[in-house]
C-alpha positions in Angstrom: 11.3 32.1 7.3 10.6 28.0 7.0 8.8 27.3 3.7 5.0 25.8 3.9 4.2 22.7 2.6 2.3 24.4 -0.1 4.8 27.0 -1.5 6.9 24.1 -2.8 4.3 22.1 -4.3 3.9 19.7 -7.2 -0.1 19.3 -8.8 -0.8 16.0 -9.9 -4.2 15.8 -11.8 -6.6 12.8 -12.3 -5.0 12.3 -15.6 -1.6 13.0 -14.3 -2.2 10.1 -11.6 -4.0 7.9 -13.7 -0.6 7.4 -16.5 1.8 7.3 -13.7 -0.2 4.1 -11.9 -0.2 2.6 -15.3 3.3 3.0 -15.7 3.9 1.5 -12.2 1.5 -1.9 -13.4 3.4 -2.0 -16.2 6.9 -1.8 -14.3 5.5 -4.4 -11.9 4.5 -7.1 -14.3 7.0 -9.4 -14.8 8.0 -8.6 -11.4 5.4 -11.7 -9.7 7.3 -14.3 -7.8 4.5 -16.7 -8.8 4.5 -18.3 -12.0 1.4 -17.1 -12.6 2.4 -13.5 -11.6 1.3 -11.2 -8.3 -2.0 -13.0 -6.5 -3.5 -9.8 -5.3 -3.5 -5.6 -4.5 -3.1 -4.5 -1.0 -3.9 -0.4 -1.5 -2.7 1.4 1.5 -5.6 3.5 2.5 -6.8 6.5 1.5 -4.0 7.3 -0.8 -3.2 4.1 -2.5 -6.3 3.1 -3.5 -6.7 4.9 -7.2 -3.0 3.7 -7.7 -4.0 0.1 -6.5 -6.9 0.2 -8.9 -5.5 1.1 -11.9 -2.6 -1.7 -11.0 -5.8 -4.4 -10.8 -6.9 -3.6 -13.5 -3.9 -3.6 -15.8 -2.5 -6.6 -14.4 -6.0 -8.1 -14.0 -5.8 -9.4 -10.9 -9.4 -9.8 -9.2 -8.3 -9.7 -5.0 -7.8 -6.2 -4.1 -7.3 -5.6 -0.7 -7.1 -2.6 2.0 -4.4 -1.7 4.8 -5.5 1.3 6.6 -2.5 3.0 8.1 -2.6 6.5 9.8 0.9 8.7 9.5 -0.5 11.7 8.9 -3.3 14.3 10.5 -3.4 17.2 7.5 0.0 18.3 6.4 1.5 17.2 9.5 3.4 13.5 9.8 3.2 11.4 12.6 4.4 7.4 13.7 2.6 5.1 11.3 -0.5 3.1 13.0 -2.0 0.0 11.5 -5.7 0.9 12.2 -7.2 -2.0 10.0 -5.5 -5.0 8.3 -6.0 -6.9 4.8 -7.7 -10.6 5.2 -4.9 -13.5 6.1 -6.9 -15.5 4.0 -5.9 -13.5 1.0 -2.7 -11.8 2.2 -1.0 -14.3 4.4 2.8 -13.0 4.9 2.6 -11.5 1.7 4.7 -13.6 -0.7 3.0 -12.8 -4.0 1.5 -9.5 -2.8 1.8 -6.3 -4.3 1.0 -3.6 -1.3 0.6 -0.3 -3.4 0.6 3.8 -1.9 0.5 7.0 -3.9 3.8 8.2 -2.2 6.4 7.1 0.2 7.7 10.0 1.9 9.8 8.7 4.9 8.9 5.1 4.6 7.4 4.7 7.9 4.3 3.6 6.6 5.6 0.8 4.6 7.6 -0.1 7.5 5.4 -0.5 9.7 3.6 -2.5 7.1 6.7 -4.8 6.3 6.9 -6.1 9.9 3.2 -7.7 9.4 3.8 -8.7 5.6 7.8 -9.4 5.1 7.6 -11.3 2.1 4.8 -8.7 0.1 6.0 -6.4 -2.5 6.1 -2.6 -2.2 4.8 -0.4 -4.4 4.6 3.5 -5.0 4.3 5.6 -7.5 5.9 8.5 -5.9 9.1 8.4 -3.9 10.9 10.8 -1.7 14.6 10.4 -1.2 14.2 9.7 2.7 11.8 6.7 2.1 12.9 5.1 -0.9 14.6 2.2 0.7 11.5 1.1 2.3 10.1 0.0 -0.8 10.9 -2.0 -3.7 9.5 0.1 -7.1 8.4 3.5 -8.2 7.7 5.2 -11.0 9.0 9.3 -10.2 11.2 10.5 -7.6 10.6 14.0 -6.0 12.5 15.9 -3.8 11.8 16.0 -0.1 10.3 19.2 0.4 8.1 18.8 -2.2 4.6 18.5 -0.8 2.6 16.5 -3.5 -0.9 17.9 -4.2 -3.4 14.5 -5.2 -6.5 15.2 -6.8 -8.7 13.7 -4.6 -7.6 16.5 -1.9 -8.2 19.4 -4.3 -11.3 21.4 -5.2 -11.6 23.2 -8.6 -12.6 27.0 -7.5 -12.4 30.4 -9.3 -9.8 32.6 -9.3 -10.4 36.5 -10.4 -8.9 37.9 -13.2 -5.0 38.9 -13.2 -5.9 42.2 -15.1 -6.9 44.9 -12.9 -5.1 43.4 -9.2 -3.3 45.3 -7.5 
């Protein structure tokens, strides 16, 4: 029987999330090909946006940006579709752009995003083997059947007692 997404699965929590994007700002400082460091945060939407956050805000950089790209419906992956795109005015071909996502799982997203913005900087904080060479920093690598649980797709709810099942 083919494992579910959900039986190999890794929980991330706000907190969790939250130390791991700092960590990835922090990687990513000295990185800027400006000499006055990385100009603005492209988050790829909806998943990239706490990580792109909490890289503004430790790098304090004031332009923050969206690229809303559809590669998945659910749990299940499909080809990578640009459905809105980041202001040229503020992201031209990306030279001195970070572009930041919560994972990269086969790096179809930020390919299709590379062909618009060749030049910008890719960021995630998690990696899967399979996309990793479609970006350029991450902070923790996970293996590819791992399916990554983010808290903003979670719900707290209660769970009866172990004693007495069964």
């Amino acid at each position: 029987m083919e494992t579910l997404p959900h039986e190999k699965g890794f929980h991330i929590s706000w907190e969790q999330i939250h130390r791991d994007s700092r960590a990835l700002a922090w990687r990513l400082e000295r990185m800027g090909p400006k000499d006055s460091g990385w100009e603005a945060v492209v988050a790829v939407t909806r998943g990239g946006m706490v990580p792109a956050m909490v890289v503004a805000r430790e790098l304090d950089l004031r332009v923050v940006e969206t690229i809303s790209v559809k590669s998945y419906d659910h749990q299940v992956q499909s080809e990578a579709e640009i459905l809105k795109e980041p202001a040229d005015v503020y992201v031209g071909d990306g030279d001195g752009i970070l572009i930041v996502d919560d994972l990269v799982d086969t790096g179809k997203t930020f390919q299709a995003i590379r062909k618009k913005y060749p030049k910008a900087h890719y960021a995630a904080v998690y990696a899967k083997p399979l996309g990793k060479d479609s970006l350029d920093t991450f902070i923790t690598e996970v293996s590819q059947d791992t399916w990554i649980f983010f808290p903003w797709d979670m719900a707290l709810q209660y769970v009866a007692p172990y004693k007495g099942e069964g």
